[in-house]
Backbone and ligand atoms as CSV (ligand in chain L), in Angstrom:
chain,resi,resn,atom,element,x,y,z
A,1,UNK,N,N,57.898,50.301,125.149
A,1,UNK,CA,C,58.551,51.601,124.956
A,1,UNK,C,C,57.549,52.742,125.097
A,2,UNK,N,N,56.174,52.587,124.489
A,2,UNK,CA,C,55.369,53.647,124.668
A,2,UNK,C,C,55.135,54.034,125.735
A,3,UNK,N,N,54.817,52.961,127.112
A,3,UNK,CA,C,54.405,52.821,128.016
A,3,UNK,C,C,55.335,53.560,128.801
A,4,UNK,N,N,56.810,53.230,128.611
A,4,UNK,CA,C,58.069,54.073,129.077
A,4,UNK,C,C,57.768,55.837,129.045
A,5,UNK,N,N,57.434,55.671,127.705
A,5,UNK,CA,C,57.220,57.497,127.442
A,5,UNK,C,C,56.259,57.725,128.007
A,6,UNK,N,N,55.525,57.648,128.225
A,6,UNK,CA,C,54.259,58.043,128.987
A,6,UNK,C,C,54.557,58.939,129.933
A,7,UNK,N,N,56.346,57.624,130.772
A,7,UNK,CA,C,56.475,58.610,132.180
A,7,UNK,C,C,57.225,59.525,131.949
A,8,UNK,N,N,57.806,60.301,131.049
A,8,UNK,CA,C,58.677,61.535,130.774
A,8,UNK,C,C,57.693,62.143,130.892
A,9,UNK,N,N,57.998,63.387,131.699
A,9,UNK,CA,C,57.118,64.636,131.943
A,9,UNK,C,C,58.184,65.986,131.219
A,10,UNK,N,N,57.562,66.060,130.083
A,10,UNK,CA,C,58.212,67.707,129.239
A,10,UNK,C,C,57.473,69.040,129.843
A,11,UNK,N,N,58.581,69.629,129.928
A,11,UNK,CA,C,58.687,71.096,130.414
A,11,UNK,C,C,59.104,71.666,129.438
A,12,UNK,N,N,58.276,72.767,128.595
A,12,UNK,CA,C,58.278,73.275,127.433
A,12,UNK,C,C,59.062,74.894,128.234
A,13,UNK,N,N,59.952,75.310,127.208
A,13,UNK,CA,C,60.911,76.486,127.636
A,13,UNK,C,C,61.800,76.204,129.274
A,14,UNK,N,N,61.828,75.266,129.486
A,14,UNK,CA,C,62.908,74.930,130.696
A,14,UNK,C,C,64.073,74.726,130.481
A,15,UNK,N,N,65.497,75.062,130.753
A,15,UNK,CA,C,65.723,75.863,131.450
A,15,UNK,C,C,65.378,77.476,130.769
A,16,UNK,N,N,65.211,77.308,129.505
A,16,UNK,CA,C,65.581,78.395,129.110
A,16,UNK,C,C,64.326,78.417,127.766
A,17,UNK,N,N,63.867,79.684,127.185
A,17,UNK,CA,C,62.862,79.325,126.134
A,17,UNK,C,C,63.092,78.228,125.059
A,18,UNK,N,N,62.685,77.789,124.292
A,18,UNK,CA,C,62.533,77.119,123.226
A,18,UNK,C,C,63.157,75.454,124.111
A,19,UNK,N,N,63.751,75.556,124.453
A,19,UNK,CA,C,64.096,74.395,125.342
A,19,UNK,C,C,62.896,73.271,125.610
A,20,UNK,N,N,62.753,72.017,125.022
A,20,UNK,CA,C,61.794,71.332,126.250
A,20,UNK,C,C,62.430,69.994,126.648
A,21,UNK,N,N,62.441,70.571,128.191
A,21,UNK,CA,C,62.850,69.351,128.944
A,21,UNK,C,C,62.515,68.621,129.518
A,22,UNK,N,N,63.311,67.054,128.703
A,22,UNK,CA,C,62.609,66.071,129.024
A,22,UNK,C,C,62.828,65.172,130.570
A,23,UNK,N,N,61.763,65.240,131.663
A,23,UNK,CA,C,61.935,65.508,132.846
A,23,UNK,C,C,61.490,63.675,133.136
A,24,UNK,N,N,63.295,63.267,133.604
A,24,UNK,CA,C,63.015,61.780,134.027
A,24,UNK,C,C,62.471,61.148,134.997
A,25,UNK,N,N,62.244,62.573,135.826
A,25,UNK,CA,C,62.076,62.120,137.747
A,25,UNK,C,C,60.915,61.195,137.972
A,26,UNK,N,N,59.895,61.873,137.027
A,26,UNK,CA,C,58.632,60.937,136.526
A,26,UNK,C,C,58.522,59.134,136.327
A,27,UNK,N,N,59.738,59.267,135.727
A,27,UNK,CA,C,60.347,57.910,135.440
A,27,UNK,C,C,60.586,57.117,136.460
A,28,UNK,N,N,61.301,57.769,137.052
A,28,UNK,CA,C,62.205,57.560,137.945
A,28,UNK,C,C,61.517,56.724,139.567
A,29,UNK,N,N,59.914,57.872,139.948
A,29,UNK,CA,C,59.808,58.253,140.619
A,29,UNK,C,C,58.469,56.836,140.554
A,30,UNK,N,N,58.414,56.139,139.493
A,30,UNK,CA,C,57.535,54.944,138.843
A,30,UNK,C,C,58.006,53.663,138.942
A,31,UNK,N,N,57.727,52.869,140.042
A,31,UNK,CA,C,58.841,51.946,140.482
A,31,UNK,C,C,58.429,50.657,139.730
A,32,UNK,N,N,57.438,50.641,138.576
A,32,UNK,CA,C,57.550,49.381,137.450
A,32,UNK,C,C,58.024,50.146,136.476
A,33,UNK,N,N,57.960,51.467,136.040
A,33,UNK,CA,C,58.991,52.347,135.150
A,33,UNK,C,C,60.397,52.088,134.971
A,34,UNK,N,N,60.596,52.522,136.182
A,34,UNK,CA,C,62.118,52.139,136.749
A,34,UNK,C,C,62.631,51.322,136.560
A,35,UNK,N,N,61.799,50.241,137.047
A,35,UNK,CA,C,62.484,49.076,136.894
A,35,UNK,C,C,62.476,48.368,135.874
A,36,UNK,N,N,61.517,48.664,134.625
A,36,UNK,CA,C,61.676,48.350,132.976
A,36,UNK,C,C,62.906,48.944,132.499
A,37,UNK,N,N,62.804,50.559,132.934
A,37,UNK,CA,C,64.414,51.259,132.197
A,37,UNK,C,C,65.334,49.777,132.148
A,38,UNK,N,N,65.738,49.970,133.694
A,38,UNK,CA,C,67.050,49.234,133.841
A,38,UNK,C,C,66.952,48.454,133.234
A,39,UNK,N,N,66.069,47.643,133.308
A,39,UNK,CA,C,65.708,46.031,132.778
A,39,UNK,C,C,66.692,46.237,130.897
A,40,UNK,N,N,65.942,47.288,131.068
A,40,UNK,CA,C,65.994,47.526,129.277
A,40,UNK,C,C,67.405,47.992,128.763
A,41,UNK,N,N,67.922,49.237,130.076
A,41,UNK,CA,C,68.736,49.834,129.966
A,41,UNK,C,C,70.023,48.372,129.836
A,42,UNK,N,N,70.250,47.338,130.382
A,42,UNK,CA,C,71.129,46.123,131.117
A,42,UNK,C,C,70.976,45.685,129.990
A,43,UNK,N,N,69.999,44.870,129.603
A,43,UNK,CA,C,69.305,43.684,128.654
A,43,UNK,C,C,70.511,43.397,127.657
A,44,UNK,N,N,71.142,44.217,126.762
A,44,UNK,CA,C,71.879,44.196,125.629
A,44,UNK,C,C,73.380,44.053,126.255
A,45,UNK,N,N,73.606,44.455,127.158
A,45,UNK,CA,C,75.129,44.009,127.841
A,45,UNK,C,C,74.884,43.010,128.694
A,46,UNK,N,N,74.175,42.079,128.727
A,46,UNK,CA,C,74.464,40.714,129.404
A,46,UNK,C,C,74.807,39.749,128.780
A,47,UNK,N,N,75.018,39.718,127.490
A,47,UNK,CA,C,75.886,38.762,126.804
A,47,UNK,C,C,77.733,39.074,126.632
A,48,UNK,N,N,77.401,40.380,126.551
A,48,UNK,CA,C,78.630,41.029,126.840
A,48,UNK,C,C,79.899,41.617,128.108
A,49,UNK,N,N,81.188,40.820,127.756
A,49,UNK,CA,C,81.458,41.643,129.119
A,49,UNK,C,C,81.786,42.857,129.341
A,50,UNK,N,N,81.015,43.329,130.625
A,50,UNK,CA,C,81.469,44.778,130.886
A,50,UNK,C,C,82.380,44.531,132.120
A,51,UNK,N,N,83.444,45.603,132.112
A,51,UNK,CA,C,83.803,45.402,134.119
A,51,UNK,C,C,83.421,46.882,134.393
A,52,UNK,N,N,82.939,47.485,134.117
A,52,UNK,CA,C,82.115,48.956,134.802
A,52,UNK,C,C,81.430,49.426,133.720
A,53,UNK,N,N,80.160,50.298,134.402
A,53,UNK,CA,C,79.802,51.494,133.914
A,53,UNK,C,C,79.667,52.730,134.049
A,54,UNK,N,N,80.263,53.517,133.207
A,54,UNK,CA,C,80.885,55.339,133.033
A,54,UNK,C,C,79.324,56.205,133.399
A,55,UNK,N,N,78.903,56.236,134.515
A,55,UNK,CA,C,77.957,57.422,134.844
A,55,UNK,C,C,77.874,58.569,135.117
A,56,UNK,N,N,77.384,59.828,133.920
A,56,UNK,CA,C,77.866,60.956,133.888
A,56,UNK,C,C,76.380,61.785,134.689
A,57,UNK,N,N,77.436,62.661,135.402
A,57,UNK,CA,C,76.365,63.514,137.088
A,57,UNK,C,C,75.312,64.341,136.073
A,58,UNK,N,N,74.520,64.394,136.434
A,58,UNK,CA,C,74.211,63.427,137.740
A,58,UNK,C,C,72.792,62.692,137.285
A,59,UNK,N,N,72.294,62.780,136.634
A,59,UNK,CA,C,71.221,61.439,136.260
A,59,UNK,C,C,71.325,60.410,135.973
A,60,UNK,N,N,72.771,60.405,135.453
A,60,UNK,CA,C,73.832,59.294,134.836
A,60,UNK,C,C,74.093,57.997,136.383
A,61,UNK,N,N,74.179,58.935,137.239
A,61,UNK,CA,C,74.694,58.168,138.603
A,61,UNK,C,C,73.487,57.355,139.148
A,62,UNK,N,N,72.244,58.142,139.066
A,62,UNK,CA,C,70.944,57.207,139.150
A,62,UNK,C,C,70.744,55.926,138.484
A,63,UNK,N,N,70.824,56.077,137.172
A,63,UNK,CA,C,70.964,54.977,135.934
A,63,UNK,C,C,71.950,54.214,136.213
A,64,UNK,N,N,72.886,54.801,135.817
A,64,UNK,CA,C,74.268,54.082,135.885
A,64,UNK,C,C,74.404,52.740,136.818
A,65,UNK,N,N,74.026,53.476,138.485
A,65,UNK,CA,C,74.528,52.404,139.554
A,65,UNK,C,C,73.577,51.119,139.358
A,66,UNK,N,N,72.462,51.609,138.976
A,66,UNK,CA,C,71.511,50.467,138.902
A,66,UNK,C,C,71.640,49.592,137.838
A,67,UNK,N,N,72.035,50.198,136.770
A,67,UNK,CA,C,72.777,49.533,135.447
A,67,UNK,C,C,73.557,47.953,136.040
A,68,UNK,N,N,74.732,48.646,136.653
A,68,UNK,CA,C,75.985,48.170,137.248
A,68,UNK,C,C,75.497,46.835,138.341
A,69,UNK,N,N,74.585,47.464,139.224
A,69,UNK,CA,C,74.621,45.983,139.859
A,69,UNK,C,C,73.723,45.143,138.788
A,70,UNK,N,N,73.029,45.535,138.147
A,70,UNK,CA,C,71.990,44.373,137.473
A,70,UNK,C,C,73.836,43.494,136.815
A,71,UNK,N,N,74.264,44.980,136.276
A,71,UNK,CA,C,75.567,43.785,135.205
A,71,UNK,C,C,76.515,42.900,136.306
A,72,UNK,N,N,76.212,43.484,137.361
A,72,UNK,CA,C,77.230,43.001,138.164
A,72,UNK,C,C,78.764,43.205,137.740
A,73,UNK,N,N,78.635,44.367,137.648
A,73,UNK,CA,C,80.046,45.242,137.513
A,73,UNK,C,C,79.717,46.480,138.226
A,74,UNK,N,N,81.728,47.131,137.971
A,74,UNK,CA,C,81.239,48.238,138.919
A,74,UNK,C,C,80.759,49.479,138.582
A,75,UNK,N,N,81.026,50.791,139.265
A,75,UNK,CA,C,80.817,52.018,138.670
A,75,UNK,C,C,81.690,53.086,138.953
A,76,UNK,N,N,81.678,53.835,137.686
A,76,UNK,CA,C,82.611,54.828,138.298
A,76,UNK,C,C,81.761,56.373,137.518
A,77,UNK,N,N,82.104,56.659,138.872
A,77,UNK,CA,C,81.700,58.557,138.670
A,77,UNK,C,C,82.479,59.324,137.751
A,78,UNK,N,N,81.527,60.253,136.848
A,78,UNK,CA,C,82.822,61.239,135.735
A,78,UNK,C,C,81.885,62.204,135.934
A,79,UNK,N,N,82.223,63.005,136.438
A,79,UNK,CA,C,81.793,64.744,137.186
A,79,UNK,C,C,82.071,65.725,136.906
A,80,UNK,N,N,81.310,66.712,137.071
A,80,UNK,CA,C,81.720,67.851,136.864
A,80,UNK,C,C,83.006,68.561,137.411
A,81,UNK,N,N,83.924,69.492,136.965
A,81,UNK,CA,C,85.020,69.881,137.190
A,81,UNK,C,C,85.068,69.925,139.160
A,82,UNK,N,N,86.091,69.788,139.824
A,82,UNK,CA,C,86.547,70.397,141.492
A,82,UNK,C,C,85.363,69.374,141.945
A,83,UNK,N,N,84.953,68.231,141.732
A,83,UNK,CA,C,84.065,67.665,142.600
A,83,UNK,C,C,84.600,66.269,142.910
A,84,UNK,N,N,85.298,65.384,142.184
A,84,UNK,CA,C,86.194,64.256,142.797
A,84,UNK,C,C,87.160,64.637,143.237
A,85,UNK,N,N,87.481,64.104,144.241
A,85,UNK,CA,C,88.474,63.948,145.905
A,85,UNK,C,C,89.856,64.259,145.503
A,86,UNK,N,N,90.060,62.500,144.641
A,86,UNK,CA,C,91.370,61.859,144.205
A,86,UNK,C,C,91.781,62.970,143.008
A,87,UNK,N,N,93.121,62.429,142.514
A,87,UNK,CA,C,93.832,62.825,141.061
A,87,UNK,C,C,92.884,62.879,139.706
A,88,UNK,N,N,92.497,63.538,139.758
A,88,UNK,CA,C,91.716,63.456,138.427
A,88,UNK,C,C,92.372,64.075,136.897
A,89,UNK,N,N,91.712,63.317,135.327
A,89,UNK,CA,C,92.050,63.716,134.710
A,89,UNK,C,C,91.051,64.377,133.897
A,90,UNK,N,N,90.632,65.770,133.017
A,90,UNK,CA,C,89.489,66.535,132.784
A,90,UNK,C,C,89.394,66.316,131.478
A,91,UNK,N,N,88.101,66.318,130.934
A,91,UNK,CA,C,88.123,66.786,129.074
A,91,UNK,C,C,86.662,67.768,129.018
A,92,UNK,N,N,87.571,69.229,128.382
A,92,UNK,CA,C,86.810,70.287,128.256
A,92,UNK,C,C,86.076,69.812,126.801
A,93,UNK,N,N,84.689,70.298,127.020
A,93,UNK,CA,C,83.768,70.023,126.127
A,93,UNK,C,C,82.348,71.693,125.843
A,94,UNK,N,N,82.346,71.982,124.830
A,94,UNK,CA,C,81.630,73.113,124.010
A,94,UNK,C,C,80.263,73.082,124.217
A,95,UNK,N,N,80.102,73.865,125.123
A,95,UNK,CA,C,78.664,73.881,125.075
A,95,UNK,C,C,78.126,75.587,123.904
A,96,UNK,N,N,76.901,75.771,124.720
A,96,UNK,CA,C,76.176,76.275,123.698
A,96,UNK,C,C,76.702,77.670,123.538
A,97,UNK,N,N,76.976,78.430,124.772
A,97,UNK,CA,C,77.492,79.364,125.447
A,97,UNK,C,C,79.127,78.932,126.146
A,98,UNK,N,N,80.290,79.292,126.368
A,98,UNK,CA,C,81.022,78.856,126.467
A,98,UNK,C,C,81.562,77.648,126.846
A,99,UNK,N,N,82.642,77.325,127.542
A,99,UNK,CA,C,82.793,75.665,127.421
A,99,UNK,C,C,82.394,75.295,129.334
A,100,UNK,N,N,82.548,73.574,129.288
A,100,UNK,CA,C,82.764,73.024,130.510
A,100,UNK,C,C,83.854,72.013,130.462
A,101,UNK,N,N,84.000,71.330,131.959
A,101,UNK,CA,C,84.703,70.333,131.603
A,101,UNK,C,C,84.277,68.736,133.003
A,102,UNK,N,N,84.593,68.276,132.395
A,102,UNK,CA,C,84.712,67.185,133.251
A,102,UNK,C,C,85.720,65.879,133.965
A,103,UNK,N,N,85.371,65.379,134.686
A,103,UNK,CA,C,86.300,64.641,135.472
A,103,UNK,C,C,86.419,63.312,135.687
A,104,UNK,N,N,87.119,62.345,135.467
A,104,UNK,CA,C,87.066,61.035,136.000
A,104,UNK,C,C,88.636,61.054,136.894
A,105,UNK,N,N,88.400,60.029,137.982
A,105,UNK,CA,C,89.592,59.527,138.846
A,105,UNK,C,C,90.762,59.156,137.967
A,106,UNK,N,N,91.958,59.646,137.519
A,106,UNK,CA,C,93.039,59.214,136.912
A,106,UNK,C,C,92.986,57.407,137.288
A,107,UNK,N,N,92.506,56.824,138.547
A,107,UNK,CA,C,92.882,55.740,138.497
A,107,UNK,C,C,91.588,54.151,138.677
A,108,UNK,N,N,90.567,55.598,138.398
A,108,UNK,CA,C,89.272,54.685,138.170
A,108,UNK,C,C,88.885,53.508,137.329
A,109,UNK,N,N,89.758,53.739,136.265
A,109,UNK,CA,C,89.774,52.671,134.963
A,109,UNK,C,C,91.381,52.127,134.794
A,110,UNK,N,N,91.480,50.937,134.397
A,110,UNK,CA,C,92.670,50.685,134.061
A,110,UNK,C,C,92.699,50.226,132.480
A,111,UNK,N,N,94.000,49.788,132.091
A,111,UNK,CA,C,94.020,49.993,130.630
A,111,UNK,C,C,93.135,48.668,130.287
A,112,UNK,N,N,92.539,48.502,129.011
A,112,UNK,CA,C,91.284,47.152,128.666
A,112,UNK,C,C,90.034,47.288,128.767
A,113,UNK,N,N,90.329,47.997,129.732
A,113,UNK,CA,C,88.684,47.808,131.125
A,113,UNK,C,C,88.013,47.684,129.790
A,114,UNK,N,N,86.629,47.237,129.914
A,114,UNK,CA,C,85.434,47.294,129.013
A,114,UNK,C,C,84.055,48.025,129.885
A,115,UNK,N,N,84.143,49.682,129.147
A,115,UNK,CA,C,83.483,50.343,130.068
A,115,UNK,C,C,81.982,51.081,128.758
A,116,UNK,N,N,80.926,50.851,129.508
A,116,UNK,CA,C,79.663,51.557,129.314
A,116,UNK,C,C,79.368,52.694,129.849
A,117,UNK,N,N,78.574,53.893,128.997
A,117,UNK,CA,C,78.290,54.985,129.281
A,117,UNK,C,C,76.905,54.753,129.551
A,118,UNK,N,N,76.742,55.521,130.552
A,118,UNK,CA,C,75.237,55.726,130.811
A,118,UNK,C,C,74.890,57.101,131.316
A,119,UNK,N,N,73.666,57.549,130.386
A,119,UNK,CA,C,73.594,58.659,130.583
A,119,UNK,C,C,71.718,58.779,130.628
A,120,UNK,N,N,71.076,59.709,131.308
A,120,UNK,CA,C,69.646,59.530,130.954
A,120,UNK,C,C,68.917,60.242,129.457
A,121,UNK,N,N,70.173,61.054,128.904
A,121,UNK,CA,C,69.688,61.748,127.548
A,121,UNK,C,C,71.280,62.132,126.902
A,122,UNK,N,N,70.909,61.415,125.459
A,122,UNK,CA,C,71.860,62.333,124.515
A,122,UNK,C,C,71.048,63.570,123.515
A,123,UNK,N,N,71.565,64.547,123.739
A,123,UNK,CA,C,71.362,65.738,122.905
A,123,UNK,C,C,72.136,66.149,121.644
A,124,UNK,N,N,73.111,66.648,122.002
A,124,UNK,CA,C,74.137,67.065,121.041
A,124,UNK,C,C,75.516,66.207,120.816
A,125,UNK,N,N,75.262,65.360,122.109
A,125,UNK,CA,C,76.113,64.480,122.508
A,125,UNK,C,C,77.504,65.069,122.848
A,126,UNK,N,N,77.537,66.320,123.470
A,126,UNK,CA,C,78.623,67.063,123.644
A,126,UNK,C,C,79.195,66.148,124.592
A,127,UNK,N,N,78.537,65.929,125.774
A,127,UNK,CA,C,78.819,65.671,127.300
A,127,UNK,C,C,79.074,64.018,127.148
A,128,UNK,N,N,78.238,63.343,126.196
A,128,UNK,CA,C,79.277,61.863,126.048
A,128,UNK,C,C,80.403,61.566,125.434
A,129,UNK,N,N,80.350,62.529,124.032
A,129,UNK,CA,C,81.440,62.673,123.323
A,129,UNK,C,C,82.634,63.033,124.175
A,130,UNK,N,N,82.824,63.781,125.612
A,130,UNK,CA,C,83.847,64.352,126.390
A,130,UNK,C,C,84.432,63.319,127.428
A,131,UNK,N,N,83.272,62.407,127.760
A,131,UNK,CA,C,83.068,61.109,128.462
A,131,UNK,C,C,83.702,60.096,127.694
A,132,UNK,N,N,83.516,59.620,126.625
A,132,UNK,CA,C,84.623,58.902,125.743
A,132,UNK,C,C,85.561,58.875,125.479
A,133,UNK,N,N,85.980,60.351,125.394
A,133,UNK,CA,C,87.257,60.921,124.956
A,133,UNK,C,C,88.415,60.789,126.777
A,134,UNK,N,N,87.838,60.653,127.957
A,134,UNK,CA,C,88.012,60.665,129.220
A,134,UNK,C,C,88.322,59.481,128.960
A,135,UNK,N,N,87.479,58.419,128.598
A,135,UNK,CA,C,87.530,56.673,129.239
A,135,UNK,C,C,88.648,56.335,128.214
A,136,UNK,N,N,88.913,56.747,127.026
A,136,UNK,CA,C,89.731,56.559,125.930
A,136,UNK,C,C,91.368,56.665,126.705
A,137,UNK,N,N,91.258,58.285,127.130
A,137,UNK,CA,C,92.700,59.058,127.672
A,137,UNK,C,C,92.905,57.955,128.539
A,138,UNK,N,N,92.004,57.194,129.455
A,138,UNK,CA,C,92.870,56.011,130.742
A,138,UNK,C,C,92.908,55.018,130.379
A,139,UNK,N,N,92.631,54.867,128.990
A,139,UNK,CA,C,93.118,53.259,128.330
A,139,UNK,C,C,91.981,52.372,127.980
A,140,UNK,N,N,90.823,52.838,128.841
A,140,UNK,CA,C,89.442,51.885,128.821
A,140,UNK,C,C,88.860,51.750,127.227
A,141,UNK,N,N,88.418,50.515,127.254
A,141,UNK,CA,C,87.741,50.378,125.704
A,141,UNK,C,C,85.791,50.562,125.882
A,142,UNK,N,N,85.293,51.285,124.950
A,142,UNK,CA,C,84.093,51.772,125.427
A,142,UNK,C,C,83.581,50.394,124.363
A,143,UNK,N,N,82.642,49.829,125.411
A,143,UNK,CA,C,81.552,48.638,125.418
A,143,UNK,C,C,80.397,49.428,123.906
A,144,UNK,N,N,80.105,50.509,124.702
A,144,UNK,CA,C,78.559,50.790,123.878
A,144,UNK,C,C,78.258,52.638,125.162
A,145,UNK,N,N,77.202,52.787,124.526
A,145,UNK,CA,C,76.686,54.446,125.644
A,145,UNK,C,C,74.959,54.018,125.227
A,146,UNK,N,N,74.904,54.130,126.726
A,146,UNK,CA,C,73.089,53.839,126.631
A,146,UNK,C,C,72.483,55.026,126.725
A,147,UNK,N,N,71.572,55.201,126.672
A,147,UNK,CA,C,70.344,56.585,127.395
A,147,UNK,C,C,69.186,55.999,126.970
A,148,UNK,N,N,68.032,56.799,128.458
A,148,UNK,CA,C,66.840,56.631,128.106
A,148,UNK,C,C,66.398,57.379,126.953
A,149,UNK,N,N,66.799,58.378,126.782
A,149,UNK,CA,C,66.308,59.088,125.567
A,149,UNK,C,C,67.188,59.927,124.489
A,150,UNK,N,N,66.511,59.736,123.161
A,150,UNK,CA,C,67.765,60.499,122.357
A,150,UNK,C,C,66.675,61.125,121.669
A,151,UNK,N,N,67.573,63.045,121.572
A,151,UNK,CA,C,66.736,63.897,120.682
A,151,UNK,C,C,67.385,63.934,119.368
A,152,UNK,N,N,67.179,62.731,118.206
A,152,UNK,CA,C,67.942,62.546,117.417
A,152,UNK,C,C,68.378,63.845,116.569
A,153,UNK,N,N,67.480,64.461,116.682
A,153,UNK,CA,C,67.945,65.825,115.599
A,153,UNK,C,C,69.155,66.465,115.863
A,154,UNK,N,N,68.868,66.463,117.162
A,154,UNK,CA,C,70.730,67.449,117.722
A,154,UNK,C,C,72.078,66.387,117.486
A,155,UNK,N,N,71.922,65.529,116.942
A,155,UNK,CA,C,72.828,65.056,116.241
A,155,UNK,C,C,74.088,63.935,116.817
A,156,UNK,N,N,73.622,63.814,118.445
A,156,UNK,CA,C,74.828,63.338,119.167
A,156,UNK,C,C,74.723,61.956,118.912
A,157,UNK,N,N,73.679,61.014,118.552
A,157,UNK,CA,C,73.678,59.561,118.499
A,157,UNK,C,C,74.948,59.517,117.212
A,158,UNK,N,N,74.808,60.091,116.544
A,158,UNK,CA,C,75.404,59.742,114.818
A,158,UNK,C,C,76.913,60.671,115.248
A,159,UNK,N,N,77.620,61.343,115.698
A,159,UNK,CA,C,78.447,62.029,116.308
A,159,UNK,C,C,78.994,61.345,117.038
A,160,UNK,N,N,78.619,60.300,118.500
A,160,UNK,CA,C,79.589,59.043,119.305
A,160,UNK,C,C,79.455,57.902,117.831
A,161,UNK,N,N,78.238,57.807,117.223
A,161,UNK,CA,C,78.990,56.440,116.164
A,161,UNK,C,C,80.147,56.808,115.211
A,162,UNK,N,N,79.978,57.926,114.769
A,162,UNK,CA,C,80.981,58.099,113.800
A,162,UNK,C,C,82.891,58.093,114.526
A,163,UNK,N,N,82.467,57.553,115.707
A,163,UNK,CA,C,83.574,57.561,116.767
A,163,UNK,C,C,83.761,56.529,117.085
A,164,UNK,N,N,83.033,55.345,116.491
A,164,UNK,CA,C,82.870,53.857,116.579
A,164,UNK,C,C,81.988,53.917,117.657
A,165,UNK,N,N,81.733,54.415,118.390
A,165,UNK,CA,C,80.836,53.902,119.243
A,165,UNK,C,C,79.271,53.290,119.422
A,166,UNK,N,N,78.893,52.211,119.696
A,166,UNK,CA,C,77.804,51.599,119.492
A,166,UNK,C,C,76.543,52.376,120.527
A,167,UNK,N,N,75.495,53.417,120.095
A,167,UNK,CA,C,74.753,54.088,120.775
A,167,UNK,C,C,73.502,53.558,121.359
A,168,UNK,N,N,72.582,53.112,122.013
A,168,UNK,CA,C,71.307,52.233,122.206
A,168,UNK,C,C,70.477,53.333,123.041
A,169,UNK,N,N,69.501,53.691,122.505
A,169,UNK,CA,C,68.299,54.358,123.337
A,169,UNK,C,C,67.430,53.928,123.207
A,170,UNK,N,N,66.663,54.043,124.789
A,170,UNK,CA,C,65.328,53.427,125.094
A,170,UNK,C,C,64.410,54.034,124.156
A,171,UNK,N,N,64.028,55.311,123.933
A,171,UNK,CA,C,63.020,56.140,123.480
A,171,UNK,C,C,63.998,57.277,122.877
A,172,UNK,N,N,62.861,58.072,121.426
A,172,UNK,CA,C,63.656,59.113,121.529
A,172,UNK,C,C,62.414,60.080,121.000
A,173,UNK,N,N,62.548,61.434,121.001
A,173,UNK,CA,C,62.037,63.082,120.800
A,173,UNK,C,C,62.114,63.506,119.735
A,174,UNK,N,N,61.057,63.972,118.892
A,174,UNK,CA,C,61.530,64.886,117.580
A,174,UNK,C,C,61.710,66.498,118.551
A,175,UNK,N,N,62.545,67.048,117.789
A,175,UNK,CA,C,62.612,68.366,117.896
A,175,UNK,C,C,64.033,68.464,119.305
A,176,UNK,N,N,63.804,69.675,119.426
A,176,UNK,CA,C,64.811,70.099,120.759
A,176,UNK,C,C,64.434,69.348,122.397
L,1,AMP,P1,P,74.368,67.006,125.189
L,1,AMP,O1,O,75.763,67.144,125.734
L,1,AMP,O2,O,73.945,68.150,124.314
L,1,AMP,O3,O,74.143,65.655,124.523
L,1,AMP,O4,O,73.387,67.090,126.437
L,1,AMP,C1,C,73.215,65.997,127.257
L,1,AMP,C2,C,73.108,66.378,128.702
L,1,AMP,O5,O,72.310,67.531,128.916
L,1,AMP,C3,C,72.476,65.239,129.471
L,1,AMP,O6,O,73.202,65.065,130.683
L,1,AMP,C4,C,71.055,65.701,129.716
L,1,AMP,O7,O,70.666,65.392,131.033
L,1,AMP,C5,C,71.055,67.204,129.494
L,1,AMP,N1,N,70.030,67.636,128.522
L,1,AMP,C6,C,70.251,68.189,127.306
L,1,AMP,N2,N,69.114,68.508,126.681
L,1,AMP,C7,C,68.105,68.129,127.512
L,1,AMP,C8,C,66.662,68.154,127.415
L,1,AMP,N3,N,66.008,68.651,126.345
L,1,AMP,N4,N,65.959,67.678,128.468
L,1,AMP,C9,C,66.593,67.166,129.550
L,1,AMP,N5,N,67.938,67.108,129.698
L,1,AMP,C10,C,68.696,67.583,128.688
């Protein structure tokens, strides 16, 4: 795990002051890095069945797909608003400054499915909490929500559990 952190590269006041962001590309961009995430990110759902995992845009889609073939299940995209094709269904979610919303395919999941979130960071857990509440509305039963990293203070790990949901992070951040 230490070795993992190493490759996060923080950007102190990004996007915005007091902000520091924790920058995965580093990770990413580390191809025995990389390939520990997944390793790590997978590891705990291979006893378990999944038939997809929920990858939220867009770092989520990096993680996610690679997640998916290790599980050998599939994937499905949940996006930002006007960006999937098909019928989609949205769940508006509160950010800091007014709201957003997001999107999955009305017919991406069917009712049962056993679906995983993958995301590369929970914060406030606004944006998984909206992602759950999405996989919930099409019937899907949520497996667990992974991330490489959780900034436990902002409160979102304890916010998806108190929702039943089972949370697993690789690494996590004191502070913002
Ligand atoms: P939240 O909805 O507050 O849990 O925020 C999670 C989303 O915002 C994830 O998709 C992250 O990629 C991004 N995010 C929030 N805070 C940070 C941070 N400090 N560094 C990098 N990404 C962040």
């Amino acid at each position: 795990m230490e070795n993992l952190k190493k490759l996060i590269r923080t950007i102190p006041d990004y996007p915005k002051p007091g902000i520091m962001f924790r920058d995965i590309t580093t990770l990413l961009g580390d191809s025995q890095g990389l390939k520990a995430a997944i390793t790590r990110l997978a590891e705990p759902y291979r006893t378990e069945p999944v038939d997809a995992v929920a990858g939220i845009e867009a770092r989520g889609f990096i993680l996610g797909g690679a997640v998916a073939d290790r599980l050998g299940c599939g994937f499905v995209p949940i996006r930002k608003k006007g960006k999937l094709p098909w019928k989609t269904i949205g769940q508006e979610y509160t950010l800091e400054y007014g709201v957003d919303q997001i999107e999955v395919h009305a017919d991406a999941i069917t009712q049962g499915q056993r679906i995983l979130i993958i995301d590369d960071l929970i914060a406030t857990g606004g944006t998984a909490e909206a992602a759950a509440k999405l996989i919930r509305r099409t019937g899907g039963d949520i497996v667990g929500a992974a991330f490489v990293i959780d900034l436990p203070e902002l409160g979102g790990t304890k916010l998806l559990e108190l929702q039943g949901i089972k949370v697993r992070s690789l690494m996590s951040f004191e502070g913002h």
